[in-house]
N, C-alpha and C positions, 0 to 999 in steps of 0.2 A: 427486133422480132426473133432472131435468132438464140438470143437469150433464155425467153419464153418458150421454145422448143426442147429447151435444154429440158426445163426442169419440170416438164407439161407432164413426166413421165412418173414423177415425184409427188408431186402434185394431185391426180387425180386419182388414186386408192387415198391418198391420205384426206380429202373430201368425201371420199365415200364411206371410212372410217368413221369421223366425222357426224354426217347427215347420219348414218345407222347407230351410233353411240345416240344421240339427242332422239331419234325415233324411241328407241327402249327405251331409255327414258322417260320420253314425255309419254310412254304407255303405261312405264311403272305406276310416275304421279297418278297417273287419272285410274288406275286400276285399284289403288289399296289408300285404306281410310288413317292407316296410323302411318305415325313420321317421330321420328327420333327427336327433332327438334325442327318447330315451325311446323305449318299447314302446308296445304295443298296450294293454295293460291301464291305462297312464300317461295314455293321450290320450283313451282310453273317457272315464276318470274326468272326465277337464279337460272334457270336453264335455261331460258330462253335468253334472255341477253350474255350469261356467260355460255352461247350458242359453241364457243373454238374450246372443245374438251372441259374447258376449265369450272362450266354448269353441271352438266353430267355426273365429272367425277365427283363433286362436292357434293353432291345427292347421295351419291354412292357411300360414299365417307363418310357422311356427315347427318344425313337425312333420311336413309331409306330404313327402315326396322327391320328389325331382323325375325325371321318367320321361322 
């Protein structure tokens, strides 16, 4: 249990990080019609199962057009 204390402090900005990266996100997807590569339904999905940074940033990279 003591453990868990340690790293609670570590931990919980990098969840909030996190949950706010995939919020923008999954506001971008549903906000704008064009995507660099793949649909809306495509990048939902990537987001949402690659939920730990690693959906988000590939959206970012990879998916989102440039305005």
């Amino acid at each position: 249990m003591d453990n868990i204390m340690e790293v609670l402090p570590f931990l919980i900005p990098l969840a909030i990080v996190q949950f706010a990266l995939l919020g923008y996100t999954l506001y971008h997807i549903l906000t704008h019609k064009h995507y660099r590569r793949g649909n809306r339904t495509l990048w939902l999905v990537v987001a949402i199962i690659g939920m730990e940074f690693i959906g988000p940033i590939l959206y970012f990279l990879l998916g989102k057009e440039d305005d």
